[in-house]
N, C-alpha and C positions, 0 to 999 in steps of 0.2 A: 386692681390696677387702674390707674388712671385711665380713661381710654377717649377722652375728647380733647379737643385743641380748638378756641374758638378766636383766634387771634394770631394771622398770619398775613402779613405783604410778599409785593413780587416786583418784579424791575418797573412795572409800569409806573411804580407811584418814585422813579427814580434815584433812591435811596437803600435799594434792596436788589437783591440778586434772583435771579433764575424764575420759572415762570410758573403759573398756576397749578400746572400739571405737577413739576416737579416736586411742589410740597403733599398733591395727593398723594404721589408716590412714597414719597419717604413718611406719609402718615399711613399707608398701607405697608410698610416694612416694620412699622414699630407696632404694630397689632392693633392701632384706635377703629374703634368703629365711627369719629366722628372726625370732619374737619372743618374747619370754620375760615370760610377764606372772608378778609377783611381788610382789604387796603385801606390806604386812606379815602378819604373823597375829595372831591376838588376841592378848591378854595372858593367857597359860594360868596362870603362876604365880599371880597372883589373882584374891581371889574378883572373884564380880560378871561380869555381861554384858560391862562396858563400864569397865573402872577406869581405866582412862586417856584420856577421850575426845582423839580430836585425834592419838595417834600411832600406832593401830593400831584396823583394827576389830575393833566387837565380834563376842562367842563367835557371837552368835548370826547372823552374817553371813556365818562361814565357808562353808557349806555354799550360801548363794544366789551366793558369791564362785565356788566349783566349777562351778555347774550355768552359768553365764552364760560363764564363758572355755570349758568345752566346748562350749558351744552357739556361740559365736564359732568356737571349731578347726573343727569344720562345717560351717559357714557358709563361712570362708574356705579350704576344702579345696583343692587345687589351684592358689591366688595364694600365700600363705604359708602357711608352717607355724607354728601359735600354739601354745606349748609353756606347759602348765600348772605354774607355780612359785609357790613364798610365799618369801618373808624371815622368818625364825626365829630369834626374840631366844634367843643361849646361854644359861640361867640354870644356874649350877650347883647341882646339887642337883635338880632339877627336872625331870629326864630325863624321869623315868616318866610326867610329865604332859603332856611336850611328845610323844613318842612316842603315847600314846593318840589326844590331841588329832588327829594327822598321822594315824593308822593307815587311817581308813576311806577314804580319797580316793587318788583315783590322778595322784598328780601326777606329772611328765616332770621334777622336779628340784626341790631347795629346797635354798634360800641357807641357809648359817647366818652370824648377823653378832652382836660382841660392841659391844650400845653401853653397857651397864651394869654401874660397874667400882664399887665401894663402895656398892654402892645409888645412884649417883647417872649420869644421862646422858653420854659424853663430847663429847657435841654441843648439852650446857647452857655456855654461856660464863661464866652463873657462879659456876658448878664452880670457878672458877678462881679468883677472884678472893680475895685472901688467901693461896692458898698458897704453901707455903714450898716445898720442895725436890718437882717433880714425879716427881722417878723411882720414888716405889712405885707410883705410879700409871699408870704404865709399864708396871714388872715385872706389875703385875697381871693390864694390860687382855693382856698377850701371853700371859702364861699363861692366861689364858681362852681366847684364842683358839686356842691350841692343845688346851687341852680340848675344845672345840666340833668341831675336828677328830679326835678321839682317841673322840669321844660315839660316831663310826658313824653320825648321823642322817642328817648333811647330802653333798650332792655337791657345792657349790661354798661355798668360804670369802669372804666379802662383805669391800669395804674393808680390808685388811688392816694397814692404817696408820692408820684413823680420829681416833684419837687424839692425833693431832699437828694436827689442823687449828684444835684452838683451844687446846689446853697451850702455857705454859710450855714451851721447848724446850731439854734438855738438852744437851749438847755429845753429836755424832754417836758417840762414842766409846764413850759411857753406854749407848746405846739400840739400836745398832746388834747387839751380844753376842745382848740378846735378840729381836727381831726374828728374827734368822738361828737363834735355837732354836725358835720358833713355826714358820719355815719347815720346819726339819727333823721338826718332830712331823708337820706337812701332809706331809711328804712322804711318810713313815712310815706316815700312814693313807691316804695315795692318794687324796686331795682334790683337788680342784679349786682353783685362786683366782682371781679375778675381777680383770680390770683397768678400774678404777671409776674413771670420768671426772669423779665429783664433788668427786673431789680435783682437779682444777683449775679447779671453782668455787668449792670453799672457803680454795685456796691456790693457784692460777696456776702455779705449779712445778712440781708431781707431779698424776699420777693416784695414788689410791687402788690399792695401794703404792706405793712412790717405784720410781723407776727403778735404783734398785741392787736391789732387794729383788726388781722383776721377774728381774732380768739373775741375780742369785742362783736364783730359779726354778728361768728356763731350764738353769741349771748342776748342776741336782739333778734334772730330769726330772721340775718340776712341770709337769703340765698347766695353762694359761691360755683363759681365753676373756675376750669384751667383755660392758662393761655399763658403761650408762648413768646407772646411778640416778636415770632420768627422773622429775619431780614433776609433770610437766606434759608433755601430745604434742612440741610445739616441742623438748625436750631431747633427744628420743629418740634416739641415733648421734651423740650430744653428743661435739664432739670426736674422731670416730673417723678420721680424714684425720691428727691431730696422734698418735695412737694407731699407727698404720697406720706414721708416718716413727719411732717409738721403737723400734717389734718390726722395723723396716728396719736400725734401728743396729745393734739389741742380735742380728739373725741370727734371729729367733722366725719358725720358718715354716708354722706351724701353730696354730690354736685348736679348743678343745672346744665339742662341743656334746651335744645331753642329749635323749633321747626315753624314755619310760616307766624314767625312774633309769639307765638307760646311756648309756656315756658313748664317746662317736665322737671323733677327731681330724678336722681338715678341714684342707687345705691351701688360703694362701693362695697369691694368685696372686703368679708369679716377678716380675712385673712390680715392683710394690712392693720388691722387694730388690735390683733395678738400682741402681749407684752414682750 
């Protein structure tokens, strides 16, 4: 059984519901021995406390953001282990400020995830609207993404298909080339990638990457683990039963997990990969 979750927000980052507690709780009802709280993190690259209210918080909440999931890891010592992470918008160019920003805090792991590809969201729907030929927008969001793994910041690559849940969809043929070069720079920098179940809320078919892109993965010795990109407690292990029968097909007999920036493989149980 699946038993981690390393990707989960709470009201603070303003886009999600109920509070940090509440997702340990509901990761303590579904039997994980792991939770991975990971809001977003501020918006470093601009100015201002708070320049985007509503998809990350503000600067100045980082630091009560730290002291409250430590004080939760504490608290819940001995029922689960609560693993200190943030979600880390890539900005390129911007290294030096995302680095600062992260330096003083000891977190157990942090996502890096590409959602901003031309300046603009790839999970604004109408981003979309008018355009003509999606594919540099493609080519982009994957080079980014492989920059975000090439930075050195992050230990886990976030959604690594996001992209496609609301574009314009190119013929597999276009998108597929790059895709499998994003995978080889992750693999190159020894990242992590997260299989994010909110691709099958925002498209029913895939998790966040598609199922060839995992099964490519597994083929180049990336390390994978689970996450939810819970908005809400109820999400938490969103999917992880239909997760569970994928890494069954694909032969996946292991996932990562993450304490103070290292990184453990876990075996799952053999049971799961009975025919």
């Amino acid at each position: 059984m699946i038993a981690v979750d390393y990707h989960t927000h709470h009201a603070r980052c303003g886009h999600a519901q109920g509070q940090i507690e509440d997702y340990i709780q509901q990761a303590l009802a579904l039997g994980m021995s792991e939770i991975g709280i990971s809001d977003h993190a501020p918006i470093y690259w601009l100015d201002g406390d708070d320049p985007m209210p509503n998809i990350a918080m503000a600067k100045s909440e980082l630091p009560t953001y730290v002291e409250e999931v430590l004080r939760l890891k504490a608290k819940y010592e001995g029922r689960i282990a609560v693993r200190l992470g943030l979600e880390v918008d890539y900005i390129e160019g911007a290294e030096a400020a995302c680095a600062a920003m992260l330096a003083p805090y000891p977190f157990d792991y942090l996502i890096g995830s590409v959602h901003f590809v031309h300046g603009r969201n790839v999970y604004d729907a109408q981003r979309w609207h008018g355009v003509g030929d999606p594919l540099p927008t493609y080519a982009e969001y994957y080079r980014l993404l492989a920059k975000s793994a090439q930075s050195g910041m992050f230990d886990i690559i976030a959604h690594a298909t996001a992209v496609v849940a609301y574009a314009p969809k190119p013929i597999p043929q276009a998108i597929e080339p790059l895709q499998d070069a994003a995978l080889a720079a992750i693999r190159q920098a020894d990242c992590c990638v997260e299989i994010n179940t909110s691709g099958y809320r925002k498209m029913t078919s895939d998790p966040f990457p598609t199922a060839r892109m995992i099964a490519l993965a597994r083929d180049l010795g990336i390390p994978l683990t689970f996450s939810s990109d819970a908005h809400r407690p109820a999400e938490v292990g969103y999917a992880r039963e239909r997760v569970e029968t994928l890494l069954s097909q694909l032969g996946v007999v292991e996932l990562a997990r993450f304490a103070a920036r290292q990184r453990e493989l876990i075996g799952l149980a053999p049971r799961l990969f009975q025919v």
